[in-house]
N, C-alpha and C positions, 0 to 999 in steps of 0.2 A: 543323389539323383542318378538313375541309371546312365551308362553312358553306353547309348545305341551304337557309338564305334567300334566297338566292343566285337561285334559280327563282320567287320569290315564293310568296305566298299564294292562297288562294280560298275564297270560302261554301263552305262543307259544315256542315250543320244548324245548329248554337245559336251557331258564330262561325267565324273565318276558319283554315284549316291548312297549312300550308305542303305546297306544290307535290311535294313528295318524300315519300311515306310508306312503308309496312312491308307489306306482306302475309305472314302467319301460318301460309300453306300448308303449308310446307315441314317447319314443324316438330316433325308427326308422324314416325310409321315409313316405312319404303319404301310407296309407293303411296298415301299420304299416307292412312295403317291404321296401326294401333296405337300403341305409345310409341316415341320417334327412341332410335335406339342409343348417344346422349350427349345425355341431356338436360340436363347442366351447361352445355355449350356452349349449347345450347338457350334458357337461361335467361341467358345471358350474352350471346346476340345482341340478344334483346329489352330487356336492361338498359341494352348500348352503344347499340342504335337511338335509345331516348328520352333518354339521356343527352349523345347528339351530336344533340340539338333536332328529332326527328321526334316530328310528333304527331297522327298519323294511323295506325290499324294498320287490316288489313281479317284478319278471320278469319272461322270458321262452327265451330258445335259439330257438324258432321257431319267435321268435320277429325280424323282418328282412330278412329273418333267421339268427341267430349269430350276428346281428347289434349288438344289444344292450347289452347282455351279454359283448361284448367286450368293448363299451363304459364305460360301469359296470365299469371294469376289469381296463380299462385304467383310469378313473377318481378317484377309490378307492383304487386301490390294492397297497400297503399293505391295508388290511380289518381290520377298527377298530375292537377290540376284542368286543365291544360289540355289533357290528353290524348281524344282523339275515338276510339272502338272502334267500328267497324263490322264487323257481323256478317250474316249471310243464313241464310232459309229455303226452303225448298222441296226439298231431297235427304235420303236418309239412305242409311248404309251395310248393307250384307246381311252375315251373319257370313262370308262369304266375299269380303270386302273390295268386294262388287260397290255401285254405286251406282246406287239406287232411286229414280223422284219422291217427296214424301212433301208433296204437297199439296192436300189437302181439308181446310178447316177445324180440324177436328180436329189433324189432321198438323203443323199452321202453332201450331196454341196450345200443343201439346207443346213443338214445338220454339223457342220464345219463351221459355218456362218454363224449358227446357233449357240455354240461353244465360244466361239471369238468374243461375241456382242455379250453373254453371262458371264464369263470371264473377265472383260476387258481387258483384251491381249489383241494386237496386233498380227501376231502368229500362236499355234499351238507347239510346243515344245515337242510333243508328241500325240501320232493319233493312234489310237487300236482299230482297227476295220475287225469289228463284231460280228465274225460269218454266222448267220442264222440258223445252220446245220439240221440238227434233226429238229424240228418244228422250234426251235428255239434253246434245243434242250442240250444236247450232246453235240459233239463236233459228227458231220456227215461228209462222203465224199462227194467231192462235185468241186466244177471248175469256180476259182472266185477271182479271174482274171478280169472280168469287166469293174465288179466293186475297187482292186486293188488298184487298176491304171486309173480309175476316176479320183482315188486319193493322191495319185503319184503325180495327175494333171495340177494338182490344188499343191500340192509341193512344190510343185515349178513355178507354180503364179506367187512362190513366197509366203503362203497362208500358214502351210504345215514344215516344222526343222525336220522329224522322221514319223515314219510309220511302222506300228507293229501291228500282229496280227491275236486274234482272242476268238476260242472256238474253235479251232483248227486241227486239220490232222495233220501227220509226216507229210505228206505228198504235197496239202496246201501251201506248208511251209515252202517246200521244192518249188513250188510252180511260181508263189509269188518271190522269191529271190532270184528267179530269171526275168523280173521285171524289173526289179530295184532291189536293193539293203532293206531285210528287215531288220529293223531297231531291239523287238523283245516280242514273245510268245508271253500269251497270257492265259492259259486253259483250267481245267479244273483238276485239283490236285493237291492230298493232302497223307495224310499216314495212313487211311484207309482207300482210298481212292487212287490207286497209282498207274494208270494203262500209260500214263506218258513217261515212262520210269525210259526207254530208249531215246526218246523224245528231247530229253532234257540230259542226257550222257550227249548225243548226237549238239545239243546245241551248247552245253560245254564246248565243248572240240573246237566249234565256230566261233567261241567269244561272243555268244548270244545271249543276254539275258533270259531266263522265262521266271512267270511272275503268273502263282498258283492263287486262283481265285476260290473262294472255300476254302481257307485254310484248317481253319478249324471247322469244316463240315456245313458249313452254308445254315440254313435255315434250321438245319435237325444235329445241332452240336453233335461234335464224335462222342461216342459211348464204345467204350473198351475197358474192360478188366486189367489188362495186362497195361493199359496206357493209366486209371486209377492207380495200379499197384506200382508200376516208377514211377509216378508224380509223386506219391507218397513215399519212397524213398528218397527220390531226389527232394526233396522240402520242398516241391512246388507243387502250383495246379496240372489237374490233365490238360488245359491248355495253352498250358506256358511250356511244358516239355514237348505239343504236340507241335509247337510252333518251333522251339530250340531242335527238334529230331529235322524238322526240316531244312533249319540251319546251316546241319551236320549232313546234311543230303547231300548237296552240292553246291559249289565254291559261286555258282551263278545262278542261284535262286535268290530272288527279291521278294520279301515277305509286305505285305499289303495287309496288314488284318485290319477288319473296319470296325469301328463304336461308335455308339453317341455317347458314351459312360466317359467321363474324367479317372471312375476307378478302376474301367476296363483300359482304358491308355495306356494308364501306370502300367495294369498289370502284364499288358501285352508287351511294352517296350521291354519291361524284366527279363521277358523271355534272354533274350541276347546276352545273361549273367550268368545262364545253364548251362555247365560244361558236360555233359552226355559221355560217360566213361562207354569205354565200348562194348562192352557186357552190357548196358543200358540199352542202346542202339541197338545192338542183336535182336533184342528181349521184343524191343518196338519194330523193327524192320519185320517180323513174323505177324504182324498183326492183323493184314489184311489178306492171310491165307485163312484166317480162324472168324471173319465177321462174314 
């Protein structure tokens, strides 16, 4: 069995999580709406996740809506003590599977409350505030002080232990750390996708976690020649090396890759066994001048 220690550990809120975690996305229904079409499997990937020593999950109760939280909830709960759930606010879904901002004050303590009750948890471990940027899509500038103090009010009442932020630009980050401690950045970000490459040098520096959503390219998998042809030398998938090159990015990147597959687990935990000679790295670090 792989062993996820393998990539090390790093801060994320109340103690240190190993470098490999889970992201929860996947498994709802198609379009990541409704219930997944085997939710046995469902509840047997997240048993295998924490059972082969990942302790780190990222989800959101707007996953379904409430799918998956409750999968969560039903496949873990009781929650190992060392287990860390992070969860995010700021979206919700439309009964036509469309996805809405859902952030004014209001919208943020629903959805807080909403997490606690699918989860059954007392407090959230951590929250992500989901800024809704460019229509939902890319991080935009603009102020996200009122979203941010309405999670920082919910932290004081004891609800929330820390809050990160997901979506965001450099400045965001600025503004909401002269309100409070941000816990981890969580943006979009992967071997071809890099504008946060300063972003994540910058929150090194700070002992900041950031935690790249799409790792391996979100909905439209990476495609690269150059990322096929070292996975095939290195004896692995394109993305098992796309996921090990990010590894090798920086010492405070937390990889979150989501499945519903028990053989995509397996295969994604392996990442962490890829050692990335540096002529490798080179070869990959050029590859999103060339797509």
């Amino acid at each position: 069995m792989t062993d996820i220690l393998k990539a090390g550990t790093y801060q994320l809120g109340d103690g240190r999580v190993k470098r490999m975690g889970y992201g929860a996305m996947q498994l709802s229904g198609p379009g990541i709406f409704g219930p997944p079409g085997d939710r046995d499997t469902a509840i047997a990937v997240l048993r295998e996740a924490v059972e082969s020593g990942i302790d780190h999950i990222d989800t959101s109760d707007f996953y379904g809506p409430h799918v998956t939280n409750q999968i969560i909830r039903d496949a873990l709960h009781p929650y190992p003590e060392e287990l860390l759930i992070v969860t995010k606010v700021g979206a919700k879904r439309g009964a036509d599977a469309s996805w809405n901002p859902a952030q004014t004050p209001a919208e943020l303590r629903r959805a807080v409350h909403d997490n606690l009750r699918n989860l059954n948890v007392d407090v959230l471990d951590v929250v992500n505030l989901r800024v809704w940027g460019d229509q939902g899509h890319g991080p935009a500038e603009g102020s996200i002080e009122p979203q941010f103090t309405a999670l920082v009010e919910l932290q004081e009442q004891g609800l929330i232990r820390h809050i990160g932020l997901s979506n965001v630009t450099a400045s965001q980050v600025d503004e909401a750390q002269k309100i409070a401690p941000v816990a981890c950045v969580q943006n979009h970000y992967n071997l071809a996708h890099r504008s946060d490459d300063a972003l994540i040098d910058k929150l090194d520096r700070q002992n900041i976690p950031y935690v790249p959503f799409f790792p391996l390219g979100g909905f439209t998998p990476l495609q690269s020649d150059t990322l096929s042809k070292v996975a095939q030398r290195a004896g692995a998938t394109p993305m098992q090396v796309a996921l090990a090159w990010l590894l090798a990015r920086s010492g405070n990147i937390l990889l979150i890759p989501g499945t519903s597959s028990l053989e995509h687990l397996r295969e994604n935990m392996a990442a962490v066994d890829i050692d990335l000679p540096e002529d490798m790295i080179a070869e990959l670090d050029g590859v999103e001048s060339r797509l």
